[in-house]
C-alpha positions as CSV (number, residue, x, y, z in Angstrom):
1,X,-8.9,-6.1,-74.0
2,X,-8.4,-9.0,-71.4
3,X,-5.1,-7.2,-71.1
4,X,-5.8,-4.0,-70.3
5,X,-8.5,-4.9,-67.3
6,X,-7.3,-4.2,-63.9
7,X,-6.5,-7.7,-61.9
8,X,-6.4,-7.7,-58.6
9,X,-5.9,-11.5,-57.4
10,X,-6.6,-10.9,-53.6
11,X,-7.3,-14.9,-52.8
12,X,-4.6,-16.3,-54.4
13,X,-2.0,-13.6,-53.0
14,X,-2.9,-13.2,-49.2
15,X,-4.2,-17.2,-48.3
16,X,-2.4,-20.2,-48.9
17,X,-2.4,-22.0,-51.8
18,X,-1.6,-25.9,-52.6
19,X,2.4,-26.6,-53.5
20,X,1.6,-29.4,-55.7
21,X,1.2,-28.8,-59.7
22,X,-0.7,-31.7,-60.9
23,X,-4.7,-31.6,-61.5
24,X,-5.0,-35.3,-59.9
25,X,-8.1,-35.7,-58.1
26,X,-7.1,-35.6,-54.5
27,X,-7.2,-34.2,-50.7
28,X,-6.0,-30.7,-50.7
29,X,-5.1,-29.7,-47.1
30,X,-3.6,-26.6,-45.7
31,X,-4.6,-24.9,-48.7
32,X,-7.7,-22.7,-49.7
33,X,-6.9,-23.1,-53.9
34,X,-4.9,-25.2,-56.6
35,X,-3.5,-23.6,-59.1
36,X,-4.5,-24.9,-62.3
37,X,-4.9,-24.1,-66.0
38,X,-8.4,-24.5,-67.8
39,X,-8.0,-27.2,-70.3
40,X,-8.4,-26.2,-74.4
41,X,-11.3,-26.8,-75.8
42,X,-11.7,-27.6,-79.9
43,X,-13.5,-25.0,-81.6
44,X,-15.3,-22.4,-79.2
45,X,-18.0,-20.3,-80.1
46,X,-20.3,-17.8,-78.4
47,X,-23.7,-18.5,-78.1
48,X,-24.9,-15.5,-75.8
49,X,-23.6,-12.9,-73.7
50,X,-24.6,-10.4,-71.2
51,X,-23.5,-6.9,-72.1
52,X,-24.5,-4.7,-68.9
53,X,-21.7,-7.9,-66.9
54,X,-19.6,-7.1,-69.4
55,X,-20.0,-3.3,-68.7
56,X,-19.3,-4.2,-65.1
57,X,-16.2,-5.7,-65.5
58,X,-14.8,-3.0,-67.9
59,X,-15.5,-4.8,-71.5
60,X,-17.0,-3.4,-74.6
61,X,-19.5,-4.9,-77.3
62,X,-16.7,-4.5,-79.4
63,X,-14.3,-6.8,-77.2
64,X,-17.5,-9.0,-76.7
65,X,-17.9,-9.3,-80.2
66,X,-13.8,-10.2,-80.7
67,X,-12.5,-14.0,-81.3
68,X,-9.8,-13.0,-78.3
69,X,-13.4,-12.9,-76.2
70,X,-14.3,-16.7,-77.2
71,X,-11.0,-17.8,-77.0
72,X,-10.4,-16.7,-73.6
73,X,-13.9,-17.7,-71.8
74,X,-13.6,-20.5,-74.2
75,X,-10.6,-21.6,-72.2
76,X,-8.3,-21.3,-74.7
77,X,-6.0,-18.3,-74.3
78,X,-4.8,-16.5,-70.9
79,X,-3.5,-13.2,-70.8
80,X,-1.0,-11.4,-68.1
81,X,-2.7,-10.8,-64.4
82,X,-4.6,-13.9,-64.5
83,X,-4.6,-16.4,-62.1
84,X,-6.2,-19.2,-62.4
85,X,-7.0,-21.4,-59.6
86,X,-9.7,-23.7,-57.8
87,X,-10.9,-23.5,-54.6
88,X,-11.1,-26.0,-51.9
89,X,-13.7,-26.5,-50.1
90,X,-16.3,-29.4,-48.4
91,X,-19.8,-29.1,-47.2
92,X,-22.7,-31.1,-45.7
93,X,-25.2,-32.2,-48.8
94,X,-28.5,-33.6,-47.8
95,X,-27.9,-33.1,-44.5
96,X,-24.6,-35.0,-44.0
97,X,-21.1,-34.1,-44.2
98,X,-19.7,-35.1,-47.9
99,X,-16.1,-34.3,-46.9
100,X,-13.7,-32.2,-49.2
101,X,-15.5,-31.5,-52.7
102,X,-13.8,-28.4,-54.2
103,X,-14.0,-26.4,-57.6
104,X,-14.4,-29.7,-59.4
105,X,-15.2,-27.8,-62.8
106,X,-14.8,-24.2,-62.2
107,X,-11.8,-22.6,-62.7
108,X,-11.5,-18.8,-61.7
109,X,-9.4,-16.4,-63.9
110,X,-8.8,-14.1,-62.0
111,X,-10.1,-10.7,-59.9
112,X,-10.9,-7.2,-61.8
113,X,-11.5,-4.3,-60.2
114,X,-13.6,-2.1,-62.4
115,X,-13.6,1.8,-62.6
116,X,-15.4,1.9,-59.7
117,X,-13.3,-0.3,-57.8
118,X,-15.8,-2.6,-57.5
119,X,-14.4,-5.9,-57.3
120,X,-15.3,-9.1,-59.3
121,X,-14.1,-12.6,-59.8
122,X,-14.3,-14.5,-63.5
123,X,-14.5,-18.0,-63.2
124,X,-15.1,-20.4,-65.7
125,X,-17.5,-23.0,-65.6
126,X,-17.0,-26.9,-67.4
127,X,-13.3,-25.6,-67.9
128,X,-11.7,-28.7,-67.2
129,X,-10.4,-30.7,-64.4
130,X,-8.9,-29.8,-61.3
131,X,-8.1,-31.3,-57.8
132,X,-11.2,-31.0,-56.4
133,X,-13.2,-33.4,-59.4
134,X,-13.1,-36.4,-58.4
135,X,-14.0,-39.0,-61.2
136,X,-15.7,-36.4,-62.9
137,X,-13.9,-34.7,-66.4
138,X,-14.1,-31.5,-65.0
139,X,-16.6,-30.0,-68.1
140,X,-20.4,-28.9,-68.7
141,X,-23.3,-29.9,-71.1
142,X,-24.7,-27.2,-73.1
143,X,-27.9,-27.8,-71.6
144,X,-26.9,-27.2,-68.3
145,X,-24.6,-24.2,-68.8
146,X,-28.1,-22.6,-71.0
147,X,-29.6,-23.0,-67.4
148,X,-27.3,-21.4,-65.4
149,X,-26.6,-18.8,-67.5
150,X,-30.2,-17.8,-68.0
151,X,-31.1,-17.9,-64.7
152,X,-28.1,-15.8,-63.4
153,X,-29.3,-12.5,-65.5
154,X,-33.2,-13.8,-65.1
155,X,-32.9,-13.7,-61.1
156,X,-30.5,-10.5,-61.0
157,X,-33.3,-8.6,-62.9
158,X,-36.0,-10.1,-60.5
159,X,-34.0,-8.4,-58.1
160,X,-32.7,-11.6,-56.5
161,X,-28.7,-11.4,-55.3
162,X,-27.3,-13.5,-57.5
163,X,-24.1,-14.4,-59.2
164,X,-24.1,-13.0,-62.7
165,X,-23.2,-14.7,-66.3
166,X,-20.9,-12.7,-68.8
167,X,-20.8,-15.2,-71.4
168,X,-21.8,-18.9,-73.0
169,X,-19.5,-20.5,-75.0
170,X,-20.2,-24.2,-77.0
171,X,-17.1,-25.8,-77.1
172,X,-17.1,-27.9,-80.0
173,X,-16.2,-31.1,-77.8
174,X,-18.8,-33.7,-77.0
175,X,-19.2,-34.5,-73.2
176,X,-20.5,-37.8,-72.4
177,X,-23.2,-37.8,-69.5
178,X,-25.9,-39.7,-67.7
179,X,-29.0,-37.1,-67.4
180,X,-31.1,-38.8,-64.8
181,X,-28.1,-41.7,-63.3
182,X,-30.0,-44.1,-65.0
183,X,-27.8,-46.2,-66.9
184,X,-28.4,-44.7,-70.2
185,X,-25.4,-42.3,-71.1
186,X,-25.2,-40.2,-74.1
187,X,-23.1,-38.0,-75.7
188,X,-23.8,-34.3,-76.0
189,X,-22.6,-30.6,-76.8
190,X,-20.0,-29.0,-74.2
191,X,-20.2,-25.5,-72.9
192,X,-18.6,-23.1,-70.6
193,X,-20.4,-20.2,-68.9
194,X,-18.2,-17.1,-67.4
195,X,-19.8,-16.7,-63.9
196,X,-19.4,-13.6,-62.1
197,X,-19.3,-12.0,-58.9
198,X,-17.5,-10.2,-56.4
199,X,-16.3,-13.5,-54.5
200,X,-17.6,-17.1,-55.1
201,X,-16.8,-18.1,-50.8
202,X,-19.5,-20.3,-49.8
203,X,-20.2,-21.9,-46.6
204,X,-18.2,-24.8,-47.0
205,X,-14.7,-22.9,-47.4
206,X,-15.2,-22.2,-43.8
207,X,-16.2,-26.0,-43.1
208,X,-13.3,-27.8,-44.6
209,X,-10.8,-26.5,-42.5
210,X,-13.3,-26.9,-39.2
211,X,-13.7,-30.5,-39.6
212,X,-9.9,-31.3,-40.0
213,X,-8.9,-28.6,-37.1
214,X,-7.0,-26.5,-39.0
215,X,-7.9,-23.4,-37.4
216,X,-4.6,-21.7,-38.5
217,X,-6.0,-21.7,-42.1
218,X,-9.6,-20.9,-41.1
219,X,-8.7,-17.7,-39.4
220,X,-6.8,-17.0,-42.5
221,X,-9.4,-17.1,-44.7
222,X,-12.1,-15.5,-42.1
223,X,-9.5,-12.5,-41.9
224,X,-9.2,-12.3,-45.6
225,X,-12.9,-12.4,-46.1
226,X,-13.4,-9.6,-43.8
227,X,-10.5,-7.3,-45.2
228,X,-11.6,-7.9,-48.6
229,X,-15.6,-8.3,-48.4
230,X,-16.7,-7.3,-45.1
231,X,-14.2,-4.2,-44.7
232,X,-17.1,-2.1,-42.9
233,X,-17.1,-4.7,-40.3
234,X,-13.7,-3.4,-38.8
235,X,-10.3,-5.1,-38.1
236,X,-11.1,-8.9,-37.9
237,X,-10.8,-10.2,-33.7
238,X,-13.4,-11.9,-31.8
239,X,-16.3,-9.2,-32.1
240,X,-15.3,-8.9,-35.8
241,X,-16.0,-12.4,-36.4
242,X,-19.4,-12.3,-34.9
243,X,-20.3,-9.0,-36.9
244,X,-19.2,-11.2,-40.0
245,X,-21.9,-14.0,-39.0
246,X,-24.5,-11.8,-38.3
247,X,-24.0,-10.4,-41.3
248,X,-24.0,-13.4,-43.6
249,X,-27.3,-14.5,-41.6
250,X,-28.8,-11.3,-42.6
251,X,-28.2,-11.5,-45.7
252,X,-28.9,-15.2,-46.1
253,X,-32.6,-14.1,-45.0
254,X,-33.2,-11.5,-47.3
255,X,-32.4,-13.9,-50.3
256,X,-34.9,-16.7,-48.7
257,X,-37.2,-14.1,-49.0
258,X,-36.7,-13.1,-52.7
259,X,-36.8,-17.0,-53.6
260,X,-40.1,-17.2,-51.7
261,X,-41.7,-13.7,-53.3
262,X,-41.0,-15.1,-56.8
263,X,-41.6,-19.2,-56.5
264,X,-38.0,-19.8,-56.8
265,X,-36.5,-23.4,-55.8
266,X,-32.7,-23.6,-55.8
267,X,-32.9,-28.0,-55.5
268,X,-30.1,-28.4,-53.9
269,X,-29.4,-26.6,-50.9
270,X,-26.0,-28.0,-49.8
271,X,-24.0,-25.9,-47.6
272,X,-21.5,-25.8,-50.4
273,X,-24.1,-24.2,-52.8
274,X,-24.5,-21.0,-50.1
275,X,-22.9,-18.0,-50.7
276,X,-21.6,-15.9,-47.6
277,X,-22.2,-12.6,-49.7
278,X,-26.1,-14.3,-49.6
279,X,-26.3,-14.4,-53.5
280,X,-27.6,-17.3,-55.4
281,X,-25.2,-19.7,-56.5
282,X,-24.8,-22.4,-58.6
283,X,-27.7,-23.4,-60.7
284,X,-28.3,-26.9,-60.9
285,X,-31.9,-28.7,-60.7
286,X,-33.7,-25.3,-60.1
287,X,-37.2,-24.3,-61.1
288,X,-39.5,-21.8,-60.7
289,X,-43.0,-23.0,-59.2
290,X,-45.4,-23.2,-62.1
291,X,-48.6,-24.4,-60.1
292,X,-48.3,-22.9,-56.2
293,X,-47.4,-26.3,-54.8
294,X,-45.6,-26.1,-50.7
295,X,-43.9,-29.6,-51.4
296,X,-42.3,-29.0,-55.3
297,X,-38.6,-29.7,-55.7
298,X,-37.1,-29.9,-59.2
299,X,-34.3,-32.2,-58.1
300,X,-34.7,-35.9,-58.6
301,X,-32.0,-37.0,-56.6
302,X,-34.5,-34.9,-53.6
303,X,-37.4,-36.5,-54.7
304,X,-38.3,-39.1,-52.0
305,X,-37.7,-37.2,-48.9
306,X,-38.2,-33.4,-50.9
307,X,-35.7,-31.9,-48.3
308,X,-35.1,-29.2,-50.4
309,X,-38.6,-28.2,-50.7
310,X,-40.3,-25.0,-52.0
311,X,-41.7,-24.5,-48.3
312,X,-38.3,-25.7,-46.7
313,X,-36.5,-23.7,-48.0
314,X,-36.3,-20.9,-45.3
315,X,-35.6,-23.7,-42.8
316,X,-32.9,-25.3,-44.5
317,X,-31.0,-21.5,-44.9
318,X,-31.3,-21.6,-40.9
319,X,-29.6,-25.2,-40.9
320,X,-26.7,-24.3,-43.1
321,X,-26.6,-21.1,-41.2
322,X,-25.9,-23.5,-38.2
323,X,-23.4,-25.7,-39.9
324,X,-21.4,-22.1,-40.6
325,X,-22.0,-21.3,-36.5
326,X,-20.3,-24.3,-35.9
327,X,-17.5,-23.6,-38.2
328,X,-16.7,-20.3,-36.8
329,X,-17.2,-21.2,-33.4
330,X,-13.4,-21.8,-32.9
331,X,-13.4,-17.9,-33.5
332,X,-16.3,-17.5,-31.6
333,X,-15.7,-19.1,-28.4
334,X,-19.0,-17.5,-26.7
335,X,-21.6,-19.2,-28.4
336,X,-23.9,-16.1,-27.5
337,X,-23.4,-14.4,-30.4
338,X,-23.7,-16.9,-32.8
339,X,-27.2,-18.1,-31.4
340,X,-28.2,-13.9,-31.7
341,X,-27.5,-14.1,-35.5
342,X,-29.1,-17.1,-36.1
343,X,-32.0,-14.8,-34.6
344,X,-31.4,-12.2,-36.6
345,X,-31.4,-14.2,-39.6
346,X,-35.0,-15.1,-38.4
347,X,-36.1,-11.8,-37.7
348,X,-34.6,-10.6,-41.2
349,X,-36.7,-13.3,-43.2
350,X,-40.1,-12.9,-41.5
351,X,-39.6,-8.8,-41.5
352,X,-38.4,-9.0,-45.3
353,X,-41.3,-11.8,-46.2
354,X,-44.2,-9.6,-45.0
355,X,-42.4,-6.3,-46.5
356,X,-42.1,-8.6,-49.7
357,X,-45.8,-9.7,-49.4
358,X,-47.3,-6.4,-48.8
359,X,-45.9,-4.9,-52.1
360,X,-47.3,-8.5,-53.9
361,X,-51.1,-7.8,-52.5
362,X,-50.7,-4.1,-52.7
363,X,-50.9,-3.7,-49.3
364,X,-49.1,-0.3,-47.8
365,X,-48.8,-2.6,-44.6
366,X,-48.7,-6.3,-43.6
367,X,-49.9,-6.6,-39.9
368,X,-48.7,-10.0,-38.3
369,X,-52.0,-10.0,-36.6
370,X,-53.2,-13.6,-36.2
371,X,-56.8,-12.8,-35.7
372,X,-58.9,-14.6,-37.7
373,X,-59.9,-10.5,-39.5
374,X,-56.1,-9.7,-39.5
375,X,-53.2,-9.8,-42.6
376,X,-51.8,-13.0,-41.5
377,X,-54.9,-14.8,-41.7
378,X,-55.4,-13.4,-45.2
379,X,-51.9,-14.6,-46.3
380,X,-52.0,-17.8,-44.9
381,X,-55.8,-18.1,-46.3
382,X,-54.6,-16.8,-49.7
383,X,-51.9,-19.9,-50.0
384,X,-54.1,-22.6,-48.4
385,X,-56.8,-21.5,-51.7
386,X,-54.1,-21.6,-54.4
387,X,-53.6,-25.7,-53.3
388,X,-56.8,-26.5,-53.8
389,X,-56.7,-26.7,-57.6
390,X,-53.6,-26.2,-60.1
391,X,-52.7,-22.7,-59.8
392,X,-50.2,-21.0,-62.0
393,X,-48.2,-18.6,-59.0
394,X,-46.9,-15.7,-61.3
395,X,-50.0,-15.5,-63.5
396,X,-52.5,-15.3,-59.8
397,X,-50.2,-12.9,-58.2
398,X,-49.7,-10.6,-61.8
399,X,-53.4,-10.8,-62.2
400,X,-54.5,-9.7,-59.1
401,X,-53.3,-6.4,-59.8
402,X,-56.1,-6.2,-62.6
403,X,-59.2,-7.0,-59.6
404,X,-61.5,-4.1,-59.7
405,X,-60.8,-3.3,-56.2
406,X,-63.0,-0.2,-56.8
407,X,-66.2,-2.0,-57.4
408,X,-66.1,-3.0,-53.6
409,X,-66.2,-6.6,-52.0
410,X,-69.6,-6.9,-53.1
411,X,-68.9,-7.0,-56.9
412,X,-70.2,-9.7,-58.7
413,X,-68.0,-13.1,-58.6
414,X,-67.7,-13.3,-62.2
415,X,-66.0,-10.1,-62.1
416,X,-63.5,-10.4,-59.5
417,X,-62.5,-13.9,-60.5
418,X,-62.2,-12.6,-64.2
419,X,-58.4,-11.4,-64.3
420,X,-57.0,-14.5,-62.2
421,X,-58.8,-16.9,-64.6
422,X,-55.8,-17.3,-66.5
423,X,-53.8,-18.6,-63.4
424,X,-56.0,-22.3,-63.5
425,X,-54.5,-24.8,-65.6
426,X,-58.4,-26.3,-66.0
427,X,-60.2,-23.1,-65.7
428,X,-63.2,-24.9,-66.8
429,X,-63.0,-27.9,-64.6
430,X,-62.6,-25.8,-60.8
431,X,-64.7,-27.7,-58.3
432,X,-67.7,-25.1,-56.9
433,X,-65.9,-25.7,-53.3
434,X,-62.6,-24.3,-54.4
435,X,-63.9,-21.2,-56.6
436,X,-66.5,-20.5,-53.7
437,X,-63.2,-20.4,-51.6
438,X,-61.5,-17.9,-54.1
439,X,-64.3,-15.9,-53.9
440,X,-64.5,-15.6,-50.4
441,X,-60.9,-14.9,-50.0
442,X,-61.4,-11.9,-53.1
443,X,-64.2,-10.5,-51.3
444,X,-61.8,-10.1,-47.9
445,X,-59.0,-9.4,-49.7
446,X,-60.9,-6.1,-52.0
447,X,-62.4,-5.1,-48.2
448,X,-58.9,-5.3,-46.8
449,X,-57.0,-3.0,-49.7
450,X,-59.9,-0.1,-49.3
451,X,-58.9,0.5,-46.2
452,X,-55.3,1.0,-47.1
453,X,-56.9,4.4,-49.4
454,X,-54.7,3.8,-52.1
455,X,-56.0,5.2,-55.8
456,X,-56.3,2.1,-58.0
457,X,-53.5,3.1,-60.6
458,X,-50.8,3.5,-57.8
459,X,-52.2,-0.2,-56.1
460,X,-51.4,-1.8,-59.6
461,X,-48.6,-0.2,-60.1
462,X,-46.9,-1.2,-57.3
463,X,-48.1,-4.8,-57.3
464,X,-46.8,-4.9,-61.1
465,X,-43.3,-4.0,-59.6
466,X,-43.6,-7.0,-57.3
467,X,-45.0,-9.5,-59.6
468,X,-43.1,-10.5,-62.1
469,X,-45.0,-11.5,-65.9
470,X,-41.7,-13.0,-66.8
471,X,-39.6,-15.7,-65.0
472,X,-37.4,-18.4,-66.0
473,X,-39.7,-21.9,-66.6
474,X,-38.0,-25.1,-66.9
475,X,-40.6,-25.6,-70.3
476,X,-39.1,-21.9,-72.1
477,X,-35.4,-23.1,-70.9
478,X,-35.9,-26.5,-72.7
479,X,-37.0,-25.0,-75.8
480,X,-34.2,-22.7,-76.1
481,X,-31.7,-25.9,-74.9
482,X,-33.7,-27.8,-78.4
483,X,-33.1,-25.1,-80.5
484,X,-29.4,-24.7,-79.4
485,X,-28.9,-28.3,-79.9
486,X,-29.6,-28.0,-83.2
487,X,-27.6,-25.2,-83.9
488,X,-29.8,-22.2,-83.6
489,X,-29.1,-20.0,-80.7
490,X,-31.6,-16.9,-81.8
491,X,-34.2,-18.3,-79.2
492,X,-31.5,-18.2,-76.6
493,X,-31.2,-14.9,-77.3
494,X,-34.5,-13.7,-77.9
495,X,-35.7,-15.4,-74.4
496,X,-32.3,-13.6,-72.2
497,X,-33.5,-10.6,-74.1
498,X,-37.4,-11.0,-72.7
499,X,-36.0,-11.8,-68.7
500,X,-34.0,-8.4,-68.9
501,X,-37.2,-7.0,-68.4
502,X,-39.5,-9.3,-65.8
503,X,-42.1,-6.7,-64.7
504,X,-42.2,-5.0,-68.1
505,X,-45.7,-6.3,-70.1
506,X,-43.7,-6.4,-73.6
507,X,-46.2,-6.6,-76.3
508,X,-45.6,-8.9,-78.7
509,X,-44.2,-11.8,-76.5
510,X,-47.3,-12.8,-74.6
511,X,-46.1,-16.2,-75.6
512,X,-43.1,-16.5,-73.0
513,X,-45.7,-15.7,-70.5
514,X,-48.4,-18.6,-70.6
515,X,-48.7,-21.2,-68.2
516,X,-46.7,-24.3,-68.7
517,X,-47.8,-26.7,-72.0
518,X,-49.2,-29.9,-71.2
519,X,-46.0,-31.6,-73.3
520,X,-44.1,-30.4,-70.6
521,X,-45.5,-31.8,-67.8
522,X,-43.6,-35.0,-67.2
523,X,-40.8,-34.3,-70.0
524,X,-37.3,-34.5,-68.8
525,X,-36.1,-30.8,-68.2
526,X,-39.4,-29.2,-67.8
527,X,-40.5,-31.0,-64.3
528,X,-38.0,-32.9,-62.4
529,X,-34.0,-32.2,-63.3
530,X,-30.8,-34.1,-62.0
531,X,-27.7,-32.7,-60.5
532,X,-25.7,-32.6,-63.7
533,X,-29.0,-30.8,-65.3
């Protein structure tokens, strides 16, 4: 199985690597990786799994379904061409420069080229210490591993870049954490998840060896980045390197505006949680907006300054973006370039955000017109309505398909209003002022899509392609973290099962649909998450 996969460990081959053995926490320098062994865990067992990532990386459902499979993402068992290692790294978090942080529990197994020689890198996640953790113990809760693994395959089927999930494995140890750093620890089910994806480079490989000078090693790992990742970009030299930027700013821009187009909030936007393949990576306190609300962030350790934002989020990808500018500029000696990709990473989001926002209205077009009759106006009208009252974002925007555009801008308001009702959280309690509102917006908004010609079925169509009816909420993760808890993982199952298939209607699970429960309003898990959540 493991065996006969194709490993091809790039990273740990062409860059340099850390001479000394040991997995004591300290500063790595010179080096991009430590070698070191995931730790054994007591009695693994697989909770879940992702077959079409196993397909990708050359595995079948019967080597899925084998106790080598367990064993090995369990952490247990290695097999030849592995190559386990973690990678160093710093970043700035919050806005300030946190130093050298590192693979502090992630260990990668190795690289596989698949059939198509498409590469991609295993790493386990909660495997253990390394290096790079610090006082931590190197492992992850169940809960939090649930997350992350659900979101991975929920976002990739949004059509988000994303890092993937192969597998979820429960340990059998107990890991001892403090949810919300309150004082009250606890002790509670370990896990590993197998993330995947063709590199797991981030932002702050490139900024560890900036901020100690060591612009031997960063050229290293900018030329390995290129050859390996970037190879259309040409032999890496001075142009090369801007090309690489410009690339990783356009990119970066067309993942702000996925997040935005489905109400997704990462939580904690450190330049060591960006990818420079512009995927989503590491899923800690995320959320998906349940009520449209600018100003949400699911991350409690955010919640007095809400720097990481719903709304900020664009503008924080642009401040990272800078950070990496500055760590390349040692390569990049004309600054010129790097302020034109920081540009371009602009112009990517705000062309990508109005192509994005067209398909979610049904639009053919999005105009950036600013006059007070033109698309912008509409959007920007549209999102200043849905703060008024508690507004469920995926139900509006999947029920707006279902407006009787045909019946003109003079139907009556009952009847336009009728398939977003389901989007209030009070539908009976919507001040006049703020359903007059939506009502005038409707009316503009039916006027605006006749003009466009389009035949009703092909409008909803499209907009159903657009909208999701499915996304990840913090409430359906916690119910499926209860049930695992307790030993059942069938809802775990059924839910991964249900976010293969976002746009689909799927009769029958209506339920995984609804707005979010009043019980999960305040409950830890459902609105506000830590770091370690």
């Amino acid at each position: 199985m493991f065996a006969s996969l194709r490993f091809d460990n790039t990273f740990v081959e062409q860059l340099p690597g850390d001479p000394n053995p040991s997995r004591v926490p300290r500063g790595v320098h010179g080096a991009c990786f430590s070698r070191v062994l995931p730790e054994p865990v007591r009695q693994p067992r697989l909770c879940a799994h992702a077959p079409e990532v196993a397909r990708l990386v050359g595995l079948s459902e019967e080597d899925c379904a084998s106790d080598v499979f367990v064993q090995t993402l369990g952490g247990n068992a290695l097999h030849p061409g592995m190559a386990p290692y973690a990678a160093c790294y710093g970043g700035h978090q919050f806005g300030t420069w946190a130093g050298q942080l590192g693979d502090g529990r992630a260990i990668t197994l190795g690289e596989v080229l698949n059939a198509d020689g498409q590469r991609w890198e295993l790493q386990l996640k909660g495997a253990g210490p390394t290096p790079y953790s610090r006082t931590a113990d190197g492992r992850a809760v169940l809960r939090s591993s649930i997350r992350e693994f659900l979101c991975s395959e929920a976002m990739f089927h949004l059509g988000v870049p994303t890092t993937r999930a192969l597998a979820l494995v429960a340990t059998g140890d107990d890991v001892t954490r403090d949810m919300l750093y309150d004082g009250h620890p606890r002790q509670e089910p370990g896990a590993i998840v197998c993330r995947v994806a063709p590199s797991f480079l981030r932002f702050g490989n490139f900024e560890i060896f900036a901020s100690r000078d060591d612009e031997k090693v960063l050229q290293q790992l900018a030329d390995y980045t290129i050859r390996t990742h970037f190879p259309e970009l040409g032999a890496p030299g001075p142009g090369t390197y801007a090309a690489f930027f410009a690339e990783i700013c356009r990119r970066t821009g067309l993942l702000m505006a996925h997040w935005m187009r489905v109400g997704f909030v990462h939580g904690v936007m450190n330049t060591d949680n960006m990818s420079i393949l512009g995927l989503t990576i590491d899923y800690g306190p995320f959320g998906f907006l349940d009520h449209f609300d600018p100003n949400f962030t699911p991350n409690t350790t955010d919640a007095a300054h809400r720097r990481y934002r719903f709304a900020n989020q664009p503008r924080i990808a642009k401040w990272n973006l800078l950070k990496l500018a500055e760590a390349l500029h040692p390569l990049i000696p004309d600054v010129t370039p790097l302020q034109e990709a920081l540009g371009l990473y602009t112009t990517t989001y705000d062309d990508q955000t109005a192509h994005m926002l067209s398909e979610k209205l049904g639009l053919s077009t999005l105009n950036s017109s600013d006059a007070p009759d033109g698309d912008q106006a509409l959007v920007n009208d549209l999102f200043s309505v849905l703060g008024l009252v508690e507004t469920d974002m995926t139900l509006f925007f999947r029920g707006l398909a279902d407006v009787p555009v045909h019946m003109g801008p003079d139907a009556p308001a009952d009847t336009l209003l009728a398939p977003i009702a389901d989007a209030y959280y009070t539908p009976d309690a919507v001040p006049t002022a703020a359903r007059e509102r939506m009502v005038t917006w409707m009316r503009r908004y039916v006027a605006r899509t006749l003009t466009d010609g389009m035949p009703d079925a092909q409008r909803r169509q499209r907009m159903n392609m657009a909208n999701p009816k499915f996304v990840l909420r913090n409430c359906l993760a916690q119910q499926v973290i209860d049930a695992a808890e307790a030993g059942d993982v069938s809802p775990l199952r059924e839910l991964l099962d249900v976010l293969r298939h976002p746009y689909d209607d799927q009769p029958g699970r209506e339920r995984f649909a609804g707005k979010r429960p009043d019980w999960a309003r305040h409950r830890v898990g459902c609105s506000m998450l830590s770091c370690s959540s």
